[in-house]
Structure formats: structure tokens, C-alpha cells
N, C-alpha and C positions, 0 to 999 in steps of 0.2 A: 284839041283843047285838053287841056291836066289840069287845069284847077278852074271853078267856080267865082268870080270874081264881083265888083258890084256892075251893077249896071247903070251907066248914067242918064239912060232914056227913063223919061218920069211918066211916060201913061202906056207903059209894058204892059198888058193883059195875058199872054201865052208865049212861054218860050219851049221852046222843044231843044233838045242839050244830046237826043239818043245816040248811042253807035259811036261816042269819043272817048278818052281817053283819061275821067274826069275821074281823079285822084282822090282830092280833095274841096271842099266847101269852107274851109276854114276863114277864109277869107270876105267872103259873102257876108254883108254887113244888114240882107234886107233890099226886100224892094217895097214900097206902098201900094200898087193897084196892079199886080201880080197876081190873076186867080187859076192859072195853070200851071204848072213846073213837071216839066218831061226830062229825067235822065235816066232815062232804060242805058241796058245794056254799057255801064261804065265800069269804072274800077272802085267805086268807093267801099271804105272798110267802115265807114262811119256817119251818121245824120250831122255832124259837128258844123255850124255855121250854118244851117237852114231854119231859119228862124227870123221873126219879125218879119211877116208876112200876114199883113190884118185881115187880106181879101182871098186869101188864096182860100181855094175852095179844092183842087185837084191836086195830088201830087202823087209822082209816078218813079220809081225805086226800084222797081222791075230789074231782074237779070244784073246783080251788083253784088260784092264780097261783105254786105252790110251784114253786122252782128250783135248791135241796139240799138236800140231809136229813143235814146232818152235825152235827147242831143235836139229833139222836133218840138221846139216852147218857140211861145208867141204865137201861135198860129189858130187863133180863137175861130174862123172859119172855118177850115179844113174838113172836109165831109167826104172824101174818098182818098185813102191811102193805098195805096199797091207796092206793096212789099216781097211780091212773087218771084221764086228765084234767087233767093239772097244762104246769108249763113248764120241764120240767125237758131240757139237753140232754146233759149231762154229769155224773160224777161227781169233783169234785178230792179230795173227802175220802168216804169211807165212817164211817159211827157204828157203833159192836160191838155186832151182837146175835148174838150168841151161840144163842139160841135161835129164828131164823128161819128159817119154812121155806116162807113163800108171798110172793111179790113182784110185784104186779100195777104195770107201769110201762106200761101201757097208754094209748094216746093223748098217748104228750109226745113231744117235739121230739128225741129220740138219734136220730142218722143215722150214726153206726157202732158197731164192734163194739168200739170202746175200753174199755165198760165190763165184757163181760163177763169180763174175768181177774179183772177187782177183786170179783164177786162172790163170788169162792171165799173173799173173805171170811168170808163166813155159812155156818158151817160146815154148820150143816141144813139148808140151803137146798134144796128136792127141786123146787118149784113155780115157774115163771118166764113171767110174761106181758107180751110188747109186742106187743100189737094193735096195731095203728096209730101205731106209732113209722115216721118213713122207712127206717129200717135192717130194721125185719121185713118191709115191705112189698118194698124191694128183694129183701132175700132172699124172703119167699114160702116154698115150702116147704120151702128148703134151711136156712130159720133153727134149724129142731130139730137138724139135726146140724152144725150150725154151733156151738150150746150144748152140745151134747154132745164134739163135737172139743176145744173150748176147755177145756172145765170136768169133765167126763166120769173123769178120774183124782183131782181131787179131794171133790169132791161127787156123791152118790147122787139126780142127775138125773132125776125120774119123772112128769113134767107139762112142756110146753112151749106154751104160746098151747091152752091146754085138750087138748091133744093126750095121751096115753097115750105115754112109750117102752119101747120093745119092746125083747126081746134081739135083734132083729135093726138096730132103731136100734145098738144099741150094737156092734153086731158093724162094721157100717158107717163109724161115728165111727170106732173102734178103726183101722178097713184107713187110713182118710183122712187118720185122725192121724198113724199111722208112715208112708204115704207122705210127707206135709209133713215130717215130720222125714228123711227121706229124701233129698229134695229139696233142704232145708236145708241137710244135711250135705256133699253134693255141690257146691251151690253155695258154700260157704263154704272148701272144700277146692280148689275152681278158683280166687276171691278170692283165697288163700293162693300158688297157686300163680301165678297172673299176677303176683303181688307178689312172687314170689323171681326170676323170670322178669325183672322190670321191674329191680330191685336190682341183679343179675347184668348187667344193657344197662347202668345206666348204671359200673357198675364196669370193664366192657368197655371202654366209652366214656372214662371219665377215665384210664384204663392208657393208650389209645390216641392220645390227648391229650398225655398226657406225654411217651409213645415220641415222639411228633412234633415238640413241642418241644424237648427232648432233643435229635432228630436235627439239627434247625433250627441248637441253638446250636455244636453239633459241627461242621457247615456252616460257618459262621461265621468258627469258632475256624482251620478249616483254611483258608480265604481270606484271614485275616490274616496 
């Protein structure tokens, strides 16, 4: 199988697609009682055509050449994503689902933490894995409160790379969090001030300027 096609069976619940040669989805116009979609290990470059899917609840992406998913609309159900194994390094667009709450982006190409503000997108989001992204590997095991400093006041954060968070996670994010905003505040407040500081020199400056030439042509005026 290379391409994705509609399906004409009307009470489909789970199809499993793994281990083919599934190109494209462009074609895929939707199924209605659809709450599984299995295509591990295929070829696709793109989420394009996987959409209008009101039930689905599972979908499985694993092991595929994917490089954004903002191609995954209609899918107001959707509560597990597996994206593990893909090529993904960025997000420029996020797709609404509304109803996610597990995000496996395990083994792609993110090397920082650009994307995590944009998850607060998904508002149930509780679950969040990047094994083997170079951003979680850098961080290591600072990535759980790293996820939680960022994301922590809008999403109820309770898994992190399989990890459990604890009230003392959060107690931690929380101290880290208002230090940063802290630090923020102070540094933005010095910025501010080296710029009234800078303003005030060069006003100094052009007053002093003037006084001098001023004085220059009154010179001048009195040797004529």
C-alpha cells in the first residue's frame, strides 16, 4: 500500500496500516467511527489528509519521514498522539486538538525548547515525551522542570519522558519560575534605566554643544 485512500466500510473502529509503504494521505477524505489509526513505520513526509475524524481517539505516526503536523484538524477527539521516530525539528504551525493529552515526539530532530510554550496549546495536554530529541538529551534531567517552569501555570503537567511529577516537582518549577521572572524584572528595569541614563548623556551633550557654539559665535561677534 503507497497511498491512504477513503474507506467505504461505515462502522470501521481500528485499522492498523504498519510496516507499508504509505506515501501519502492526501487522499483520505475521513472516516466517521474511526477511533484507532495505525501507520508506524511508513513513508510519509506529511499529516496532509488525516483529518475529519470526529471519534478518533488514537493515532499512531511512529517510525515515518513526518516534518509537521499542522495538516492534523478535525480531529476534536484525539487524546494520544505518537509521533516517535519521525523528522520533525520545529513547530511553525500547531493543528487544535482540543482533546490531547499524550504527546510522544520522541526521537526527532527539536534541539530546543522553542516549542514548548506553543504546547499550551492543547489544553489537556498532562503527558509529554522527547526521548531522544537533542534538547532533552541536553537537558537530561533538568528537562522535567524545564516543562514544568514553561508550561506548569497553564497545563496540568503529570508525566514527563515516563517520569511521574510530584508536588515537589512543582514546588521547584514554581521557586524557578518566579526566580526567572525575577531576574527578568530586574534586568529589564536596569535596560530601562541605562536608557534614561544614555538619553540624559546625550541631552547633556547637545546642551553642551550648543553652550559652545553659542560661546564661539559671541567670540566672534566681539573681535569684529
Amino acid at each position: 500500500i503507497t497511498q491512504l485512500k477513503n474507506m467505504p466500510q461505515q462502522r470501521l473502529s481500528k485499522v492498523i496500516l504498519n510496516e507499508n509503504r504509505i506515501e501519502s494521505c492526501a487522499q483520505f477524505t475521513g472516516q466517521s467511527t474511526l477511533t484507532c489509526l495505525e501507520m508506524r513505520k511508513n513513508r510519509l513526509e506529511s499529516c496532509e489528509g488525516i483529518r475529519k475524524m470526529p471519534c478518533l481517539t488514537d493515532l499512531y505516526l511512529n517510525s515515518n519521514k513526518i516534518t509537521s503536523i499542522g495538516d492534523l484538524i478535525e480531529l476534536p477527539a484525539l487524546k494520544k498522539l505518537d509521533l516517535n521516530t519521525n523528522k520533525i525539528v520545529s513547530f511553525e504551525s500547531l493543528p487544535t486538538l482540543p482533546s490531547l493529552e499524550y504527546l510522544d515526539l520522541s526521537n526527532n530532530l527539536i534541539a530546543n525548547g522553542d516549542c514548548l510554550p506553543q504546547f499550551a496549546k492543547f489544553p489537556r495536554l498532562n503527558t509529554l515525551i522527547m526521548t531522544g530529541c537533542p534538547y532533552a538529551e541536553e537537558l537530561a534531567d533538568r528537562l522535567k522542570n524545564e516543562v514544568l517552569v514553561i508550561l506548569g501555570t497553564q497545563l496540568d503537567i503529570k508525566m514527563v519522558n515516563e517520569e511521574e511529577v510530584t508536588e515537589e516537582d512543582i514546588a521547584a518549577a514554581k521557586e524557578d519560575r518566579d526566580a526567572r521572572a525575577q531576574a527578568k524584572k530586574e534586568a529589564e528595569e536596569e535596560a530601562a534605566r541605562a536608557e534614561a541614563e544614555r538619553i540624559e548623556a546625550e541631552k547633556e551633550a547637545a546642551a553642551a554643544a550648543a553652550a559652545a557654539a553659542a560661546a564661539e559665535a559671541e567670540g566672534k561677534g566681539e573681535d569684529e
